[in-house]
C-alpha positions as CSV (number, residue, x, y, z in Angstrom):
1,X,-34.7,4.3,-65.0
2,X,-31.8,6.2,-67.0
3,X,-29.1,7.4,-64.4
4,X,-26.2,5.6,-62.9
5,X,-25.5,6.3,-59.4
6,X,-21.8,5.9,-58.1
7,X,-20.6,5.7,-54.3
8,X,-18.0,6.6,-52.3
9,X,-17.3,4.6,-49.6
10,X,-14.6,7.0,-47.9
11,X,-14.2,10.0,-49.3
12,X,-10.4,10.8,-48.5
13,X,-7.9,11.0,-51.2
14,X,-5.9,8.5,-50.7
15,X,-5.6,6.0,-53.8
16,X,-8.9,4.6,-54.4
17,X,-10.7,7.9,-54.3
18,X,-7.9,9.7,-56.6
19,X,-8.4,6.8,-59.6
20,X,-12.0,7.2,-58.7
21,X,-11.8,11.1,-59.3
22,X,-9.8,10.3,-62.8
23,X,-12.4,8.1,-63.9
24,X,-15.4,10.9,-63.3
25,X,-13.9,13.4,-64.7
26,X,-12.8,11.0,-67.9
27,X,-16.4,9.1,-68.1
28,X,-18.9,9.5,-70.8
29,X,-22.1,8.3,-68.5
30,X,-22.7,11.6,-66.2
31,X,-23.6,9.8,-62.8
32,X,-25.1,11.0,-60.2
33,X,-22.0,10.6,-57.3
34,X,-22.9,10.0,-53.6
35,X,-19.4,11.2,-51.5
36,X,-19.4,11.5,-47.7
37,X,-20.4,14.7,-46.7
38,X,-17.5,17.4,-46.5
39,X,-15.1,14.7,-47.6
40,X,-11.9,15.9,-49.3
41,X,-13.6,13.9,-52.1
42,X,-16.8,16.1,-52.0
43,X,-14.5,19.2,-52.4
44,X,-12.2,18.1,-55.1
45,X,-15.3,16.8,-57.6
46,X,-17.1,19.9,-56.9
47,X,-14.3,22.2,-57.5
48,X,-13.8,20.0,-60.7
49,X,-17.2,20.9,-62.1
50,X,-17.8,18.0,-64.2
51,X,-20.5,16.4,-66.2
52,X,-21.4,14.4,-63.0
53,X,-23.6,15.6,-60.0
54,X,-22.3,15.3,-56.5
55,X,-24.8,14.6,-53.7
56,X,-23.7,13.6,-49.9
57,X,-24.9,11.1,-47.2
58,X,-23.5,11.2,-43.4
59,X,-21.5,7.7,-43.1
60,X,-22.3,7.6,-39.6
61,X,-25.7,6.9,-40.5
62,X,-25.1,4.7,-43.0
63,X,-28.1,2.4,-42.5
64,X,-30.2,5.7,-43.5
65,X,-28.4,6.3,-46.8
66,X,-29.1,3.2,-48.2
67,X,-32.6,3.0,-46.9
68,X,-32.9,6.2,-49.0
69,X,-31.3,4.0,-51.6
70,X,-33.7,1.5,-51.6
71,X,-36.7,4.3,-52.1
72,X,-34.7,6.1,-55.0
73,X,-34.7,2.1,-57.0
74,X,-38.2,1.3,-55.8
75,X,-39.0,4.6,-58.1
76,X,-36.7,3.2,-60.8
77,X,-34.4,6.2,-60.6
78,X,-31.1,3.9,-61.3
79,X,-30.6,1.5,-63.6
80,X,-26.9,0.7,-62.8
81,X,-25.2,1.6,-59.1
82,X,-21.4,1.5,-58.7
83,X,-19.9,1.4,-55.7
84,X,-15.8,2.0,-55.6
85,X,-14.4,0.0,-53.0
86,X,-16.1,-3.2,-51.1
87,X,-16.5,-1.8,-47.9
88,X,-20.3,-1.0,-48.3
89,X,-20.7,-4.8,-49.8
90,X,-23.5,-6.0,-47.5
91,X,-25.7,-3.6,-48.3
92,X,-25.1,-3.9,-52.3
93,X,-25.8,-8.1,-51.5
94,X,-29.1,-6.8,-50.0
95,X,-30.0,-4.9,-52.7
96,X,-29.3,-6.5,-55.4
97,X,-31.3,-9.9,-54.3
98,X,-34.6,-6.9,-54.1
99,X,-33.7,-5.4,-57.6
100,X,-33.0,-7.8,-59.9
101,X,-33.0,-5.7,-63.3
102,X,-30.6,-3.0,-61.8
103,X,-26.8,-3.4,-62.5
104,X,-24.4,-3.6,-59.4
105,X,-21.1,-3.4,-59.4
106,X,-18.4,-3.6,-56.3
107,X,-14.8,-3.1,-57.3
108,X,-12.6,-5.2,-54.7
109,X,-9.3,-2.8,-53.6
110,X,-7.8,-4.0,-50.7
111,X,-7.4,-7.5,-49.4
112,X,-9.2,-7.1,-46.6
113,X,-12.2,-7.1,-48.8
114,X,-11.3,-10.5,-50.4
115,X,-12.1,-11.9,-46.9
116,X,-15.0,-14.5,-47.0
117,X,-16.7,-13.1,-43.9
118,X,-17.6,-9.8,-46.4
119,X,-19.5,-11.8,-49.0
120,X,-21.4,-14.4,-46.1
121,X,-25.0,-12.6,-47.3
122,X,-23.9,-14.4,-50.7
123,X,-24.4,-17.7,-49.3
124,X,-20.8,-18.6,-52.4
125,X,-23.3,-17.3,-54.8
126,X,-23.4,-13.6,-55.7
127,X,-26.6,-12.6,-57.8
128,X,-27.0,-12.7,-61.2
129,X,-26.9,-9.0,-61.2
130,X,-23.9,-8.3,-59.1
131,X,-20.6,-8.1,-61.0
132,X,-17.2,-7.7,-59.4
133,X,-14.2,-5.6,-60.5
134,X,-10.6,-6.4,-59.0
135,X,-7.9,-4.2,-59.5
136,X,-4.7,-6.6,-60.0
137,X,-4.3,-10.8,-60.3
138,X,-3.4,-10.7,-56.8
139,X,-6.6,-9.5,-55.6
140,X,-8.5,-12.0,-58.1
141,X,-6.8,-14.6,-57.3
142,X,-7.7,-14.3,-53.8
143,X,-11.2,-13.8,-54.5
144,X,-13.2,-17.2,-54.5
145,X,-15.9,-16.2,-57.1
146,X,-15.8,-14.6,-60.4
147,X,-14.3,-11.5,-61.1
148,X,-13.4,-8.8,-63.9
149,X,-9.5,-7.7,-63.6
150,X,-9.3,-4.0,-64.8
151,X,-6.1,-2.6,-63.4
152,X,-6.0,0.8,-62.6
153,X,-5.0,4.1,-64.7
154,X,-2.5,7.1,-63.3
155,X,-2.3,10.2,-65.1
156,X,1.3,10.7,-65.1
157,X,2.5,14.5,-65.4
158,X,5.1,16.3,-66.8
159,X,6.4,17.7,-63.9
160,X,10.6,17.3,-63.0
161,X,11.9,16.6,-59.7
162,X,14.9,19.0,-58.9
163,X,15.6,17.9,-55.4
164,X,19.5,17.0,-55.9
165,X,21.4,14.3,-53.0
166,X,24.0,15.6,-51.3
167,X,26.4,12.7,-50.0
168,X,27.0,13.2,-46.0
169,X,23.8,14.5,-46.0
170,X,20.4,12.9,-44.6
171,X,18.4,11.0,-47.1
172,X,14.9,11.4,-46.6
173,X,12.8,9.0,-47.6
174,X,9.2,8.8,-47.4
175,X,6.4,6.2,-46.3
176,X,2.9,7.4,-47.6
177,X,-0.4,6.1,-46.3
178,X,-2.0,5.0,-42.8
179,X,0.3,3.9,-40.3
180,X,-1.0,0.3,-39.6
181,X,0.4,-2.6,-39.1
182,X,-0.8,-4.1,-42.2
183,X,1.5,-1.3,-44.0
184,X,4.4,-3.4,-42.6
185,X,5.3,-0.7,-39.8
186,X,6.8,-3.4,-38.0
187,X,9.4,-3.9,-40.5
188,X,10.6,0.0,-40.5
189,X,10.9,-0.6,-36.5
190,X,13.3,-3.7,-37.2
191,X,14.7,-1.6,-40.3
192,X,15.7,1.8,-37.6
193,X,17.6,-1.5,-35.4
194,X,19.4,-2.8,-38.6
195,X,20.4,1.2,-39.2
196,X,21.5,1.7,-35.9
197,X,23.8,-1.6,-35.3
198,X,26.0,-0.4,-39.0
199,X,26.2,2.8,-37.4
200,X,24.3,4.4,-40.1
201,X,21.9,6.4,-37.9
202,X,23.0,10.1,-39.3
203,X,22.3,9.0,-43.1
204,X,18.4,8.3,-42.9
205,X,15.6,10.0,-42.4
206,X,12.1,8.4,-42.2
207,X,8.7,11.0,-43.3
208,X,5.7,9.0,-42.6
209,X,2.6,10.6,-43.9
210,X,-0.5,9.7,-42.8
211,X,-2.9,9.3,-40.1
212,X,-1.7,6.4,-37.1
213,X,-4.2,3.6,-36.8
214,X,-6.1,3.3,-33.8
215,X,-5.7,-0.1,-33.5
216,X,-1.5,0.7,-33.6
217,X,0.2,-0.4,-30.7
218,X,0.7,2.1,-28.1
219,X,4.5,0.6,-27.9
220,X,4.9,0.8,-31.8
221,X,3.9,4.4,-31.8
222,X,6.4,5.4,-28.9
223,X,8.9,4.0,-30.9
224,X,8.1,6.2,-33.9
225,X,7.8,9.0,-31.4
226,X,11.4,8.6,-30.0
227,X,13.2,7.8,-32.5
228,X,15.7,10.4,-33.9
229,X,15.6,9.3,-37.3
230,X,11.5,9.1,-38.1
231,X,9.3,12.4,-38.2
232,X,5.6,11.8,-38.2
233,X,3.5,14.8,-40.4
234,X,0.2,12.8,-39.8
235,X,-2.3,13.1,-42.7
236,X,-1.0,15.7,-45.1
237,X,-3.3,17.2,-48.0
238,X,-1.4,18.0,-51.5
239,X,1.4,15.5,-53.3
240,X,3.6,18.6,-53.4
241,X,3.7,19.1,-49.7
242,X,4.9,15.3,-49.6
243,X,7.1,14.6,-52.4
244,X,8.8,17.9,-52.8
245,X,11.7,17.4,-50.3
246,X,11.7,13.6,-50.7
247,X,14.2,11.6,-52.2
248,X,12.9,8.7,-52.3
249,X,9.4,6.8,-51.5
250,X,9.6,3.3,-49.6
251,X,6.2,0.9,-49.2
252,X,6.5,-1.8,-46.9
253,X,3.3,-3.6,-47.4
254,X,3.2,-7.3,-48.1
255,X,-0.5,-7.4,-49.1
256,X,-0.5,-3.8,-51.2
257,X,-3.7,-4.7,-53.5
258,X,-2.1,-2.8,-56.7
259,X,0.5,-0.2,-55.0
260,X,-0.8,3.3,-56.7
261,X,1.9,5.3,-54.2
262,X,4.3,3.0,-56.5
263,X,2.7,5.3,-59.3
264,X,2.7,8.5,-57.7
265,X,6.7,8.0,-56.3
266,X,7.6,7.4,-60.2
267,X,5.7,10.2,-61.4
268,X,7.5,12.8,-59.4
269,X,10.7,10.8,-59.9
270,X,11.6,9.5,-56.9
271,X,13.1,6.1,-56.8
272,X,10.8,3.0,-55.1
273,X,11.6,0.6,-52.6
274,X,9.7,-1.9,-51.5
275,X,8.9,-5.5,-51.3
276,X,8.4,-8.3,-53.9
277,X,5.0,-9.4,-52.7
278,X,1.2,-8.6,-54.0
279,X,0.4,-6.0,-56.0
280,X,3.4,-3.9,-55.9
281,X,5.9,-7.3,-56.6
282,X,3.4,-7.5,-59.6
283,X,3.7,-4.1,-61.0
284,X,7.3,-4.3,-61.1
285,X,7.9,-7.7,-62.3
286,X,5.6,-6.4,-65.3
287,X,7.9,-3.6,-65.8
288,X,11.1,-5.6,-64.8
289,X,11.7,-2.8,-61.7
290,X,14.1,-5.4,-59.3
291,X,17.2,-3.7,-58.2
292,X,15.6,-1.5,-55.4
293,X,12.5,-4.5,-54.7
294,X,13.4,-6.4,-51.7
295,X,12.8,-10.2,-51.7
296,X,10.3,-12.3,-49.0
297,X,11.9,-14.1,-46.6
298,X,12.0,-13.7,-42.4
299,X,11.5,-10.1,-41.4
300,X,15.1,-9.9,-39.9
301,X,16.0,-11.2,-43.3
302,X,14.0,-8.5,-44.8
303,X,14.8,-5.4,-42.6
304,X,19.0,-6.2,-43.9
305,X,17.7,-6.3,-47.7
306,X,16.0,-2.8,-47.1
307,X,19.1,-1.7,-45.6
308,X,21.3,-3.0,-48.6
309,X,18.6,-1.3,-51.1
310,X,18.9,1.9,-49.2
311,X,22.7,1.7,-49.4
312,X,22.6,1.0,-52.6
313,X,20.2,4.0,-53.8
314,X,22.5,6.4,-51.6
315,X,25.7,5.8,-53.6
316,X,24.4,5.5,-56.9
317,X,21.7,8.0,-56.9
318,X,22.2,9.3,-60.0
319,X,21.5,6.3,-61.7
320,X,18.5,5.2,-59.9
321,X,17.0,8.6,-60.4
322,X,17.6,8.0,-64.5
323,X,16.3,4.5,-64.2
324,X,13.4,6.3,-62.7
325,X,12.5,8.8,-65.7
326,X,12.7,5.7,-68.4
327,X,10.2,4.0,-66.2
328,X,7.9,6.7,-66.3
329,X,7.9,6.9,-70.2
330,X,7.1,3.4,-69.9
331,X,3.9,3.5,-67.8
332,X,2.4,6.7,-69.5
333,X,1.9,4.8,-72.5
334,X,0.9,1.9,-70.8
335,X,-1.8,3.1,-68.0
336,X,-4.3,5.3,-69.8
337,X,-6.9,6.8,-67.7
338,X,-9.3,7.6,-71.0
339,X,-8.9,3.3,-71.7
340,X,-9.6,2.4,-68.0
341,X,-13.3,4.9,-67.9
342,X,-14.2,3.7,-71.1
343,X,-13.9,-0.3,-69.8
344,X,-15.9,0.9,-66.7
345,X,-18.6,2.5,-68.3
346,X,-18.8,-0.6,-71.1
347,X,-19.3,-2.4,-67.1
348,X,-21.7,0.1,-65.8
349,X,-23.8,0.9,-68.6
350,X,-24.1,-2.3,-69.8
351,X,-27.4,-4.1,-70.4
């Protein structure tokens, strides 16, 4: 029983999967990796080459993999199995009540996966041999049993952004991530109205990347599809072919978990707006980030702060973009991916 086995719940490369590719290629433990198979995941670690091996299961037949599971720890193959976001959590539960002296550890990412209904195998007690990660104090805090807080790294670059505002110009900004209504959709839709009664509907234009939930509305997405000032590029592969023409990034999420596209909008150098709420709200109290971070309040209320902050960014661009840069300094030092693998192996491989 030597290896450490690490899964993959989704496999796309959105922000779980990227911090979970920085930690592979920064860890000291060589794990065997299980990815859905031909994931974007799959293809980035291979093309990587590191000192992990990559091996696939079919997540429609997920019952199988972990059946296979099961076998490989009945044959003492793993001695410690890591699995990167909660979704999988039932079948970890089951596990670990059968193999008591292998290591399990389920890091907790969204706040969907904070929901008691996940953890109901636990009966409000997890095994002895189950530890949780969470990623922020939001997400801990919402959790009912004990947790490890380990924020998450970003490997910040040194690249420049050169894209220069033009007043009179459209300003485009850019939503990042799955079109849901958890993402706070429903306050862009109330944000287009607020644009649209000050008459600013020639300034903005709205770049929403990323795939539309199924569960979306079908009135909510006609919206989107008719309206002059949104343009909807669906799931797009590459941060250059999203950030490049951007100038700025806007989140609208009230229940972000930690907010990496927070991260990935200052390291291209794009100023950030978004709400004072969860994990994002953390993140820039820590780093005292408030001009452009809208307050809570009624969604109406909301939707006219996004407009000011908007308003705002447009005629002092300049500065926000500056503000920007001195941020970035700020959170290189700060977010080390070689300090966050090291505290994850010290999880993993300890006995």
């Amino acid at each position: 029983m030597s290896r450490i086995l690490v899964i993959s719940p989704s496999g796309k490369l959105y922000g779980s999967e990227s911090v979970l590719f920085d930690y592979l290629t920064n860890s000291r433990l060589n794990p065997h990796v299980y990815v859905p198979e031909n994931s974007d995941l799959q293809k980035k670690l291979t093309e990587a080459g590191g000192s992990y091996i990559v091996k696939t299961y079919n997540p429609a037949k997920l019952p199988a993999f972990y059946i296979k599971l099961f076998i490989h720890l009945l044959m003492r193959r793993y001695k410690s199995v890591y699995v990167n976001e909660a979704g999988h959590v039932k079948y970890i539960l089951l596990l670990a009540k059968y193999f008591h002296k292998v290591r399990f550890t389920v890091h907790v990412r969204m706040i969907e996966d904070t929901a008691p209904y996940r953890w109901k195998m636990a009966n409000n007690h997890l095994p002895e041999n189950l530890r949780v990660v969470s990623i922020s104090n939001y997400i801990s805090n919402l959790l009912t049993f004990s947790n490890q807080m380990v924020p998450d790294p970003f490997i910040f670059s040194d690249r420049h952004h050169n894209v220069i505002y033009e007043q009179g110009k459209s300003f485009n900004v850019g939503i990042i991530g799955r079109v849901t209504l958890t993402k706070g959709i429903e306050l862009l839709l109330l944000l287009l109205d607020e644009i649209s009664h000050r008459g600013a509907g020639d300034t903005f234009t709205f770049h929403l990347f990323g795939e539309l939930s199924k569960d979306l509305p079908s009135a909510v997405i006609s919206r989107l599809q008719n309206n002059s000032n949104v343009v909807l590029h669906g799931y797009v592969k590459g941060t250059e072919n999203i950030y490049d023409k951007l100038h700025a990034v806007m989140h609208l999420s009230r229940v972000e978990a930690l907010g990496r596209i927070f991260f990935e909008s200052v390291d291209h150098g794009l100023p950030f707006i978004g709400l004072k709420a969860a994990g994002i709200g953390e993140i820039a109290d820590l780093y005292q980030y408030n001009e452009l971070m809208v307050k809570s309040g009624t969604d109406i209320e909301i939707a006219k702060g996004l407009f000011d902050a908007l308003t705002a960014l447009v005629n002092k661009y300049h500065v926000h973009k500056d503000c920007i840069l001195k941020l970035k300094s700020k959170m290189a030092v700060n977010m080390s991916v070689k300090d966050y693998s090291s505290k994850i192996d010290k999880i993993l491989n300890d006995h």
